[in-house]
C-alpha positions as CSV (number, residue, x, y, z in Angstrom):
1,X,75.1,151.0,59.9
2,X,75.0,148.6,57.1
3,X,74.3,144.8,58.3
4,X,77.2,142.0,57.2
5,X,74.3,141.0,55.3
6,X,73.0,143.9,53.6
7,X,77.0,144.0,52.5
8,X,77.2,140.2,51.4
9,X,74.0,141.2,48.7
10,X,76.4,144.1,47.5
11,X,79.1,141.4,46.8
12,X,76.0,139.3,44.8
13,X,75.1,142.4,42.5
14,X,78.9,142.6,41.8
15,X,79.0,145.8,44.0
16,X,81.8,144.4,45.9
17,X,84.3,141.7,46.0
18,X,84.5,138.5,48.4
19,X,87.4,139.7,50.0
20,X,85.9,143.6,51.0
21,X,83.2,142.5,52.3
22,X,84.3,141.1,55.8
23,X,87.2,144.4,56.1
24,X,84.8,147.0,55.0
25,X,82.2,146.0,57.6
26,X,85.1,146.0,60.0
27,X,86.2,149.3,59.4
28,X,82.3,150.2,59.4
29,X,81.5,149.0,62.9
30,X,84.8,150.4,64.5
31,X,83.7,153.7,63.4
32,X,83.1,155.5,67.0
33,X,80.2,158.1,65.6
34,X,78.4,155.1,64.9
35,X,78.8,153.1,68.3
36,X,75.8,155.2,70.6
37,X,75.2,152.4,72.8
38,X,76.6,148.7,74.1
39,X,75.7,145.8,71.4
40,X,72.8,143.7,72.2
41,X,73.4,140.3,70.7
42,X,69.6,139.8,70.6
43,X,69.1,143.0,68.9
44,X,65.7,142.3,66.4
45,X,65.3,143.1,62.5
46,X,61.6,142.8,61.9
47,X,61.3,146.6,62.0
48,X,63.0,149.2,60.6
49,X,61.0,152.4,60.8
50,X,57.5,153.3,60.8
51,X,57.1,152.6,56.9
52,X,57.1,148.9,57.9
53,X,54.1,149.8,61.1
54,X,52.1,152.1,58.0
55,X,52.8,149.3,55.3
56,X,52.2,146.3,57.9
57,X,48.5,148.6,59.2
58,X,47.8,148.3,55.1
59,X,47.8,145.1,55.3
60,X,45.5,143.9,58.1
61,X,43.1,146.6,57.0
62,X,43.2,144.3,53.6
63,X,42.5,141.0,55.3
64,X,40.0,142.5,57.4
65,X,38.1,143.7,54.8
66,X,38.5,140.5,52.5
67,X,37.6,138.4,55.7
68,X,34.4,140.9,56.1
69,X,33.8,140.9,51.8
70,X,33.8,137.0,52.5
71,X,31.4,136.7,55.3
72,X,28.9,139.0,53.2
73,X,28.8,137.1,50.0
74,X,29.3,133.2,51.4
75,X,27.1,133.8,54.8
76,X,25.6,130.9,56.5
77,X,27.5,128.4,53.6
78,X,29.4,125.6,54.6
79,X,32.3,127.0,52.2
80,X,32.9,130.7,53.8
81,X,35.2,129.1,56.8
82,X,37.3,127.5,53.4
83,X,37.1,130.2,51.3
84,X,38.3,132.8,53.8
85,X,41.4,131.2,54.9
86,X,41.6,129.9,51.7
87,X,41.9,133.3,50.2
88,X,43.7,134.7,53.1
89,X,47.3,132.2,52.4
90,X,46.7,133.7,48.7
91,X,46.5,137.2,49.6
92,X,49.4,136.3,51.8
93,X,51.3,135.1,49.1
94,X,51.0,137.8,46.5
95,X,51.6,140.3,48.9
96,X,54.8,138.4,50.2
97,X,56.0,138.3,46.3
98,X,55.8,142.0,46.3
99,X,56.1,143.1,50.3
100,X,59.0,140.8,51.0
101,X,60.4,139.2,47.9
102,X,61.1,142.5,46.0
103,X,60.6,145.3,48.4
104,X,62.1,143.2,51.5
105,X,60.3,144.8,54.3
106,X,60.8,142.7,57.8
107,X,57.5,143.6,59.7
108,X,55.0,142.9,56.8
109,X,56.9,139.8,55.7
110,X,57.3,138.9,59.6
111,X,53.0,139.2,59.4
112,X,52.8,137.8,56.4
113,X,54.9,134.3,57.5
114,X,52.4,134.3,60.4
115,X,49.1,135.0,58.4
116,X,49.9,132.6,56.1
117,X,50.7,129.7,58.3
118,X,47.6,130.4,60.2
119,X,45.3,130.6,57.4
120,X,47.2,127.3,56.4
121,X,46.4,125.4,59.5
122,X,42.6,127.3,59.6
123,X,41.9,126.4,56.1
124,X,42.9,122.9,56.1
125,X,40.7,122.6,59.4
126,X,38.0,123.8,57.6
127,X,38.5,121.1,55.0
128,X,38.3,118.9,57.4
129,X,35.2,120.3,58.3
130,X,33.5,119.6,54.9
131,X,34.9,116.3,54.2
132,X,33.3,115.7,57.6
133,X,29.9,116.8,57.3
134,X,30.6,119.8,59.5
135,X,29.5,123.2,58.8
136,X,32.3,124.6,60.7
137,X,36.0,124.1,62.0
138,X,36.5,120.5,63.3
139,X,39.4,121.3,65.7
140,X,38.7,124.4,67.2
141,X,35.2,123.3,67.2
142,X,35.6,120.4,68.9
143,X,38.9,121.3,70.7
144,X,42.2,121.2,69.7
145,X,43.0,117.7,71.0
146,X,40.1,115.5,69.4
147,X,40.4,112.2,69.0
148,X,37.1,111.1,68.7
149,X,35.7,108.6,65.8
150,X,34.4,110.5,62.9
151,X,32.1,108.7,60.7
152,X,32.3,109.5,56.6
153,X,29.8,106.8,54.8
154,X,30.8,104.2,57.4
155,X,34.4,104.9,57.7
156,X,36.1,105.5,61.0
157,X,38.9,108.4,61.3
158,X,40.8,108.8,63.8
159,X,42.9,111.9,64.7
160,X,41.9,114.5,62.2
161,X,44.4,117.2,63.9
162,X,47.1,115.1,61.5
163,X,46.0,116.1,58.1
164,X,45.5,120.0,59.8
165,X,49.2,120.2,61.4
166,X,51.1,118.6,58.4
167,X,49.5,121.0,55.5
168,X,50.2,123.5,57.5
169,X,54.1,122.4,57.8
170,X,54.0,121.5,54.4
171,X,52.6,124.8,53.4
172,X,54.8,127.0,55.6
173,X,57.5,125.1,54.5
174,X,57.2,125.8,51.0
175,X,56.6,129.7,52.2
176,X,60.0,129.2,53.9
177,X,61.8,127.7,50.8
178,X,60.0,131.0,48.8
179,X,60.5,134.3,50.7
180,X,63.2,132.7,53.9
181,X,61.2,135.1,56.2
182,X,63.5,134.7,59.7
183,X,60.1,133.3,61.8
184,X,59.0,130.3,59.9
185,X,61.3,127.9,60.7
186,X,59.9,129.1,64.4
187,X,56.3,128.4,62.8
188,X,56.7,125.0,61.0
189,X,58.3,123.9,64.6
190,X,55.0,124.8,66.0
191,X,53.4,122.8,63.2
192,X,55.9,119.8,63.7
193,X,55.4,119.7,67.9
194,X,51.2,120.0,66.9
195,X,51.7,117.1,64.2
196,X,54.3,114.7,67.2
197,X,51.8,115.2,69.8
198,X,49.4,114.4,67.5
199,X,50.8,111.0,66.0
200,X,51.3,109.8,69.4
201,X,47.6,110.8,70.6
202,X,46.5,109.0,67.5
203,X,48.3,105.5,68.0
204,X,47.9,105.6,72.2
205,X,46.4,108.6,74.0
206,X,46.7,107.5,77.3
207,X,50.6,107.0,76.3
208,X,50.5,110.7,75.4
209,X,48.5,112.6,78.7
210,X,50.3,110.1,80.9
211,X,53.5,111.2,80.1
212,X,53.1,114.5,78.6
213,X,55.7,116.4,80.6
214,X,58.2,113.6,78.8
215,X,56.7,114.6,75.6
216,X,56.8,118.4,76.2
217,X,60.7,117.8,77.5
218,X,61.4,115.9,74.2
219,X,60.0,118.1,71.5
220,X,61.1,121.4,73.7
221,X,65.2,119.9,73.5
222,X,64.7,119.3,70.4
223,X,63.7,122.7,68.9
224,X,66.4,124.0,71.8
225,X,68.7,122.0,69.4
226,X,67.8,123.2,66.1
227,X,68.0,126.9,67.4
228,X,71.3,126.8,69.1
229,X,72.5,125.3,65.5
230,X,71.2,128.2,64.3
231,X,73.4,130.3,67.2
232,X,76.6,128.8,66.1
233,X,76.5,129.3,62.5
234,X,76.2,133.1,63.8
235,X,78.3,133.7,66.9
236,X,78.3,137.4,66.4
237,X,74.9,137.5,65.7
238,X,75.2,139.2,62.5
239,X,72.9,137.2,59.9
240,X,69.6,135.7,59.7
241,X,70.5,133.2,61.5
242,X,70.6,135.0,64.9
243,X,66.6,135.7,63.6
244,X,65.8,132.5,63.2
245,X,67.3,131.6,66.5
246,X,65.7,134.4,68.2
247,X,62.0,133.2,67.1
248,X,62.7,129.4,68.2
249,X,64.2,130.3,71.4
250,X,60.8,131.7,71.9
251,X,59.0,128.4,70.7
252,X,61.5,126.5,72.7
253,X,61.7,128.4,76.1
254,X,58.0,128.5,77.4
255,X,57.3,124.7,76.1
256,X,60.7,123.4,78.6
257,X,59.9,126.0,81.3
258,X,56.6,124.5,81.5
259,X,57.6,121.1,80.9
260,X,60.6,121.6,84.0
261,X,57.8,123.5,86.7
262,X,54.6,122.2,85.8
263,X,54.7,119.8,88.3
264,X,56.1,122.0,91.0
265,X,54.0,124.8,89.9
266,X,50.6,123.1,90.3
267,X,51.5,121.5,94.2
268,X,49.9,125.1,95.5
269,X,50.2,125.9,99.1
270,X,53.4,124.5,99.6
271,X,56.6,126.4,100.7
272,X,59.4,123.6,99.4
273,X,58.0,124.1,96.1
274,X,58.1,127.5,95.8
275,X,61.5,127.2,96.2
276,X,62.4,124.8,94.3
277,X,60.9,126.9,91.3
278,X,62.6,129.7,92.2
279,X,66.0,128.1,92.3
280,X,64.9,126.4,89.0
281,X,64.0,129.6,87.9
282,X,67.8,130.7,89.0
283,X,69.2,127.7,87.1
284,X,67.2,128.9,83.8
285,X,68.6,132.4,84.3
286,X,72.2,130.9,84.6
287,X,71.4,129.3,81.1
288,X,70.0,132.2,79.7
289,X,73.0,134.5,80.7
290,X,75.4,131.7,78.7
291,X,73.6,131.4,75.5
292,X,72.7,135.1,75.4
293,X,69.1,134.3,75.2
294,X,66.9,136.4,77.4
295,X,63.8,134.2,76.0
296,X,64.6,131.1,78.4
297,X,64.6,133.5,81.7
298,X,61.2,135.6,80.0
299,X,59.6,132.4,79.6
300,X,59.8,131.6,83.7
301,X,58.6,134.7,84.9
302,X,55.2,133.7,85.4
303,X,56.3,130.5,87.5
304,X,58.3,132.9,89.3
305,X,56.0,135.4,90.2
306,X,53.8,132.1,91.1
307,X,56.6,131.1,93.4
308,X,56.7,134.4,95.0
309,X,53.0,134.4,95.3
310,X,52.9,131.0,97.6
311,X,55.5,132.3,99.6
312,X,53.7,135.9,100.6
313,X,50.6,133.6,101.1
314,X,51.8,132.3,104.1
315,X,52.1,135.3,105.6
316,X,49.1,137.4,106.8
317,X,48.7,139.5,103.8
318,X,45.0,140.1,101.2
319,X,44.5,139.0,97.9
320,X,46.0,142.6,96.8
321,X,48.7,142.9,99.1
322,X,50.0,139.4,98.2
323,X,49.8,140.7,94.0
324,X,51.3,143.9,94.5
325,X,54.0,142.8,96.2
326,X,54.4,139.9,94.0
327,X,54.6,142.5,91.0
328,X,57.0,144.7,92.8
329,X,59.7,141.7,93.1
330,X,59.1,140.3,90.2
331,X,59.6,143.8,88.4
332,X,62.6,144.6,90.4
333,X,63.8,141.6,89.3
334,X,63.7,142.2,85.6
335,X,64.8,145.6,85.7
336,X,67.9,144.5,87.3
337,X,68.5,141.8,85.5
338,X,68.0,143.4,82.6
339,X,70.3,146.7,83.2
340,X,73.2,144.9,84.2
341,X,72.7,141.9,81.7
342,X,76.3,142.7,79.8
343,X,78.1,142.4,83.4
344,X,76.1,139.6,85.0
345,X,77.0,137.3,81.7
346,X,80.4,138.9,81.4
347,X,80.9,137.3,85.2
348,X,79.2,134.0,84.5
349,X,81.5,133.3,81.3
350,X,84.6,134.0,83.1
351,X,83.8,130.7,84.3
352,X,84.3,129.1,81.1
353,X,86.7,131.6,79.4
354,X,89.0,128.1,78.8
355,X,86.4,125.8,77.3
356,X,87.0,125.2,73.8
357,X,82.9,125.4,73.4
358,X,82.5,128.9,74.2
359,X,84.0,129.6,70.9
360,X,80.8,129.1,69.7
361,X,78.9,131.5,72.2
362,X,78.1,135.3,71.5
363,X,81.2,137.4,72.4
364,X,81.0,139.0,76.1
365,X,79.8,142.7,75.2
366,X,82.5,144.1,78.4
């Protein structure tokens, strides 16, 4: 079935007017031949058949192959960790001007967005690496978090991981304001929380690892935020938007799950805590049911299986008795969860069926 999107670009090439679109894809979706199963509101677009997987294989048998080209003629020179990322955010871009800008295939451009902004962050780490006196890649190197002086002719640096995370939002950015591939608002987030964490390293680190979970908590809200904006342009989940949301759901979920249990998470041994995550775990899946995000709830099912995994410790049970079991429930748990998903959420919003706010939520589905 045609997207509301695919229809609004008919109304751009003069193919229909503004006021068909919206009734046409009406009449479209109510058509009962085309309605095989109930809607999922977090249904994905970055594939579309397997010309995208034979396209998208192409492609990494390219980079491959340049990376491999690269290593052969530059080997053992302090420029083949620059030139190879270098080249790769290139070859991304050319092949994003063709793959995604004319042709408009999701998964290649959804690998493309993510090879280039690696390659961004890569290559600029490299440069660091040079202007350093490094043969390799400063960060990764060194570790991710590295704060130590660095010496160029007598001057004293401090937090190179700055100039690495901010080209690499700048750059993604500017791929973002090119092609509008659905993940890289998701990646430049990743670039923003990397450049936060490491502003506030830079001025005071013991400010950052002393209150990390404060930090995690802040810059997890606030890409919580900027996707549930994204979630209310698009109740219905019918436009990019829902896309965009969907990747930095998945950005924000695991950095707030982690954030919330952490501390619960590494007391082990103890019963109370278990339970506590688990009943934390409960609270994120009453979340997740509201916002029609099955990312939040994902995110905690390793805390949860954690949680289960205290609990069977205490009773008399081996190391594989205690992980089976642990597995079992867990998997239980998902399948349920996930096969009545439609009714649990159409339960849970009965709740708020007179809040003026739930406007703004997906529709229930039954």
């Amino acid at each position: 079935m045609p997207t509301l999107e695919r229809l609004q670009q008919a109304r751009d090439h003069g193919l229909l007017k503004s006021s068909q679109v919206q009734p046409l894809y009406d009449f479209i979706k109510a058509d009962p031949e085309e309605i095989t199963s109930t809607p999922d509101a977090e249904e994905l677009h970055f594939i579309r058949g397997f010309h995208d997987i034979f396209v998208s294989l192409g492609m990494i048998i390219l980079a491959v192959g340049f990376a491999i080209g690269v290593s052969v003629l530059f080997n053992g020179s302090i420029l083949e960790d620059l030139i190879t990322y270098g080249g790769l955010m290139g070859l991304a871009w050319i092949l994003a001007e063709w793959l995604t800008k004319r042709l408009r295939l999701a998964l290649p451009s959804l690998l493309l967005a993510l090879g280039f902004a690696l390659s961004a962050f890569l290559a600029s780490d490299a440069l660091l690496g040079l202007i350093l006196g490094d043969t390799g890649n400063v960060l990764l190197g060194k570790g991710l978090f590295y704060w130590e002086r660095a010496t160029i002719d007598g001057s004293n640096l401090h937090g190179t991981g700055l100039i690495a995370f901010l080209i690499a939002l700048v750059a993604t950015f500017g791929f973002y304001k090119r092609f509008k591939v659905p993940i890289t608002p998701a990646l430049m987030m990743i670039s923003g929380v990397g450049l936060v964490l490491y502003l506030i390293g830079t001025i005071n680190l013991s400010i950052l690892t002393n209150h990390m979970i404060f930090w995690l908590l802040l810059v997890g809200f606030a890409c919580l935020t900027i996707a549930m904006m994204f979630d209310i342009r698009d109740p219905k989940r019918q436009t990019l938007n829902s896309d965009k949301a969907f990747w930095l759901h998945l950005v924000a979920a695991p950095i707030l799950v982690h954030a919330c249990l952490s501390s619960f998470a590494d007391k082990e041994g103890s019963g109370f805590t278990s339970l506590i995550t688990i009943l934390l775990v409960v609270g994120l899946g009453l979340l997740a049911l509201i916002i029609d995000r099955r990312a939040m709830l994902a995110s905690a099912l390793g805390y949860l299986g954690f949680a289960i995994g205290q609990l069977l410790d205490q009773i008399d049970l081996d190391s594989k008795g205690i992980a089976a079991l642990t597995l079992l429930i867990v998997g239980l748990f998902v399948l349920m969860l996930g096969s009545g998903w439609p009714r649990l959420r159409g339960l849970v919003m009965r709740l708020f069926a007179n809040n003026s706010w739930a406007k703004y939520l997906p529709p229930v589905s039954v």
